[in-house]
C-alpha positions as CSV (number, residue, x, y, z in Angstrom):
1,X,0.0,0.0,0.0
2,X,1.5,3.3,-0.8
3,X,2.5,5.4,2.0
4,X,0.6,8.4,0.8
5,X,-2.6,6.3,1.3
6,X,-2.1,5.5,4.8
7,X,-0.3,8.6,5.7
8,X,-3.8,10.7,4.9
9,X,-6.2,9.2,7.8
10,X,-3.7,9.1,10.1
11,X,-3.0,12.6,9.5
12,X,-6.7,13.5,9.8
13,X,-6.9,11.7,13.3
14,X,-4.1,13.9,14.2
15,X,-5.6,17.1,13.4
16,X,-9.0,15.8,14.7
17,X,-7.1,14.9,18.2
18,X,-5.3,18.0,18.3
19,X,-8.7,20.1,18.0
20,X,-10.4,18.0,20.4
21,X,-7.4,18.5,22.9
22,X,-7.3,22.4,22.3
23,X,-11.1,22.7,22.6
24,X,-10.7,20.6,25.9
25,X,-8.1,23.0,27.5
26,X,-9.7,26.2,26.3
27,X,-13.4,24.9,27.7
28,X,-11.4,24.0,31.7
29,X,-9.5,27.1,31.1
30,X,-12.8,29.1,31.0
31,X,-14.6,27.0,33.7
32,X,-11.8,27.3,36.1
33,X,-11.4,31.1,35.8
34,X,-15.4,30.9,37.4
35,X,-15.0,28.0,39.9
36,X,-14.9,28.5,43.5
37,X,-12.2,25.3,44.3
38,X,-10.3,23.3,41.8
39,X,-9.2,19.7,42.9
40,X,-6.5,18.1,41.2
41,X,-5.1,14.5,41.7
42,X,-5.3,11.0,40.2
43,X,-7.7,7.9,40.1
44,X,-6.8,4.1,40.1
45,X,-9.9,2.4,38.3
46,X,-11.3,-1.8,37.9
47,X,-13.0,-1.7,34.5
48,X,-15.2,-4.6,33.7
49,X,-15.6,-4.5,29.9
50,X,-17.1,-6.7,27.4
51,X,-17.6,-6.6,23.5
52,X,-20.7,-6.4,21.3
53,X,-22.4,-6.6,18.0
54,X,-26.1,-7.0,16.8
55,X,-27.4,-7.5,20.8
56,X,-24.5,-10.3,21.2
57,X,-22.0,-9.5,24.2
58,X,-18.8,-11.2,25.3
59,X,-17.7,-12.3,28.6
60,X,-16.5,-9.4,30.8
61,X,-13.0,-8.9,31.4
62,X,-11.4,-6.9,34.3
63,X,-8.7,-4.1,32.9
64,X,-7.4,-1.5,34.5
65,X,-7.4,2.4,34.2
66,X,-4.7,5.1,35.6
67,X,-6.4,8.5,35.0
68,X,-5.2,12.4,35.7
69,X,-8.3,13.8,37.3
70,X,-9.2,17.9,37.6
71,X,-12.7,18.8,39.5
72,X,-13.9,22.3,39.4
73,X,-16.2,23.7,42.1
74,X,-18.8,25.7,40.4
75,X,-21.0,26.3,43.4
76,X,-22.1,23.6,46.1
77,X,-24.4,21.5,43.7
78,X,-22.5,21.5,40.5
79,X,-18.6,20.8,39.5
80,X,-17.4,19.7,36.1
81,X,-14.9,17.0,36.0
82,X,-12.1,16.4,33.5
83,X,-9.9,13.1,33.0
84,X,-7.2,12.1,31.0
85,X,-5.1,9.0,31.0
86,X,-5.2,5.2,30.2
87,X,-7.9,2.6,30.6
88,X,-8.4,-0.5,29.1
89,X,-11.3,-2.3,27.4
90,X,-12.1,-5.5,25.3
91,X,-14.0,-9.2,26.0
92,X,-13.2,-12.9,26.5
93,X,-14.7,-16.0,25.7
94,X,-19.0,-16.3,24.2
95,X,-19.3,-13.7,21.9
96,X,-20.8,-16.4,19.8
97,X,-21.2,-20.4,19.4
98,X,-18.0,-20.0,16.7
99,X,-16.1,-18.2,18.7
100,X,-15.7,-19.6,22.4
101,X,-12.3,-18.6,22.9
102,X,-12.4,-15.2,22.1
103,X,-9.8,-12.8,23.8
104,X,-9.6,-8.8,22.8
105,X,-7.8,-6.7,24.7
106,X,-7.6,-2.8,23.7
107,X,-6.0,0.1,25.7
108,X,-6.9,3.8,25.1
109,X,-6.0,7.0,26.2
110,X,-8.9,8.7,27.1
111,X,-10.6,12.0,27.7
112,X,-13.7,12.8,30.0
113,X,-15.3,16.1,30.5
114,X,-17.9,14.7,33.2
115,X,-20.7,17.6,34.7
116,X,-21.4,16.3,38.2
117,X,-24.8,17.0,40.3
118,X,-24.3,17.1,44.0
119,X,-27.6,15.7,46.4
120,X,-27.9,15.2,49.8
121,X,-24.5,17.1,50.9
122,X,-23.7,16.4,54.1
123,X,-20.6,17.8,55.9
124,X,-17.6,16.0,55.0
125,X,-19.7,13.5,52.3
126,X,-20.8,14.6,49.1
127,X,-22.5,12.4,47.0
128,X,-22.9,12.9,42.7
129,X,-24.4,12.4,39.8
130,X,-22.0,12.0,36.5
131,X,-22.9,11.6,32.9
132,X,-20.9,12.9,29.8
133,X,-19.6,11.8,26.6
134,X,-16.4,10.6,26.3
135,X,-13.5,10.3,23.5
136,X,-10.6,7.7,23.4
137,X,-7.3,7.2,20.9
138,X,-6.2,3.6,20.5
139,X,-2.7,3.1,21.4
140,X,-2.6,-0.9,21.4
141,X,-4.8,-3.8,20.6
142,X,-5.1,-7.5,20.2
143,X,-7.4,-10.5,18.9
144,X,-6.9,-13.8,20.3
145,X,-3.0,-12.7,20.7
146,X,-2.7,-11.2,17.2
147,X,-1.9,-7.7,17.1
148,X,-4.8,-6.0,15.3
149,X,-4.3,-1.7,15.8
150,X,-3.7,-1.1,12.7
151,X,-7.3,-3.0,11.3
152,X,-9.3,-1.1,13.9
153,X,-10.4,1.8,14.9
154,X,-8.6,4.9,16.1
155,X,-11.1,7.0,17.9
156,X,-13.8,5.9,20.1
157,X,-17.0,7.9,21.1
158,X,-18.8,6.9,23.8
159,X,-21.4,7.8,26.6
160,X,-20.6,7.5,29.9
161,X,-21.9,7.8,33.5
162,X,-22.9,6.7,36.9
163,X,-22.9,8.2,40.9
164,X,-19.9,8.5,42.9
165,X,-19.1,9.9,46.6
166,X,-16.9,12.7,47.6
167,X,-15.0,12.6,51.2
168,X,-13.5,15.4,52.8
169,X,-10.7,13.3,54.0
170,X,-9.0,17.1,55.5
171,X,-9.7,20.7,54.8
172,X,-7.8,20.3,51.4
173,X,-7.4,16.7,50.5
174,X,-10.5,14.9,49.1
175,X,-11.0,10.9,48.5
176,X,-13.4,10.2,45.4
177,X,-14.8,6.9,44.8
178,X,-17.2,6.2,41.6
179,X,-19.0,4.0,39.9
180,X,-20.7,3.8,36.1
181,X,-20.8,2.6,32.9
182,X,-19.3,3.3,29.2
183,X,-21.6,2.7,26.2
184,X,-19.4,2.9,22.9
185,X,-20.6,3.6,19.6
186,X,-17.7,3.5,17.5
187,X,-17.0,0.1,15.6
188,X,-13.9,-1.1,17.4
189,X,-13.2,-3.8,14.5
190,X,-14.9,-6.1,12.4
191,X,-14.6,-9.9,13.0
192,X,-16.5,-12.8,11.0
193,X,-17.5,-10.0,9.3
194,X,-19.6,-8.3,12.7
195,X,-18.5,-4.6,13.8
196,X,-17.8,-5.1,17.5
197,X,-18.0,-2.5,20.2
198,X,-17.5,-1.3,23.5
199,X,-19.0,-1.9,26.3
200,X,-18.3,-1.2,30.2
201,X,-20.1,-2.1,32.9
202,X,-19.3,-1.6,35.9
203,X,-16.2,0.5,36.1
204,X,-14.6,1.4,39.8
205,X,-12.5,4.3,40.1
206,X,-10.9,5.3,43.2
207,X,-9.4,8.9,43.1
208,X,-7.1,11.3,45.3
209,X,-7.4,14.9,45.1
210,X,-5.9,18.3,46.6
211,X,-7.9,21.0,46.5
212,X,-6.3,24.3,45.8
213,X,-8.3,27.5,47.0
């Protein structure tokens, strides 16, 4: 294949990523010049993912996730959340009666810009709603142990949410642990000729964060 031909898309996910990134900074730059507090930290998460096509699911596999996390404190009801870093997706064995032993395993670096809705704030527990779309770049993949990145697909768009629970662990350090669910609707690759695609359900996430005033 010439080099011109596979040169173009992968240019056109560049400049795609590259808008998506600066749109991302410039929207948190504007946020936090309004909010109140902005937390910053990490998040270790367990995601349980599985693949799909035509109402068919895999078995779940358990991946990992290691993400960069921002919250900013818009008043006491309402924060927006952004994330960055890697989590992994894919599916084992059942996705049909030809394919018993399936095994994929994908990792992504992904993006989340997550609006949260605080209830029942107590004093040092604040409980959320989350629900957002969500965008990941494929850095590796595999099929049944053969490397397939460069047959699937680059980007992934998904929806994304679920509830989570704030602690004041100290007047400036905060403990954040979350749970929801990722609903993809990008084709991830085609096998036997199906489109597959991701699916998450549950994923944990357990997050540290320092809150600068």
């Amino acid at each position: 294949m010439p080099p011109q031909i596979i040169a173009k898309p992968l240019a056109n996910i560049y400049k795609r990523m590259k808008q998506t990134l600066l749109l991302t900074l410039l929207f948190l730059a504007s946020v936090s010049a309004k909010s109140q507090k902005i937390e910053i930290g990490g998040e270790i998460g367990l995601n349980l993912s599985q693949m799909e096509y035509n109402g068919r699911t895999s078995d779940r596999t358990g991946n990992l996730a290691a993400l960069f996390v921002t919250d900013f404190l818009i008043s006491d009801n309402f924060s927006l959340a952004g994330k960055i870093g890697y989590i992994g997706k894919g599916g084992g064995d059942n996705l049909d009666e030809r394919n018993t032993n399936f095994d994929a395993n994908f990792g992504y670096l992904s993006f989340y810009i997550s609006p949260r809705l605080y209830f029942l704030n107590r004093n040092k527990i604040h409980p959320y709603f989350h629900f957002s779309p969500s965008l990941s770049y494929l850095l590796n993949g595999n099929v049944n142990g053969t490397d397939v990145k460069n047959d699937a697909e680059q980007l992934d768009f998904s929806l994304q949410g679920g509830i989570g629970l704030k602690f004041d662990l100290s007047q400036n350090l905060i403990m954040d642990l979350n749970a929801g669910f990722e609903h993809g609707f990008s084709r991830v690759i085609s096998v036997f000729p199906n489109q597959l695609h991701n699916r998450s359900f549950p994923y944990i996430g357990l997050g540290i964060r320092y809150v600068v005033e």
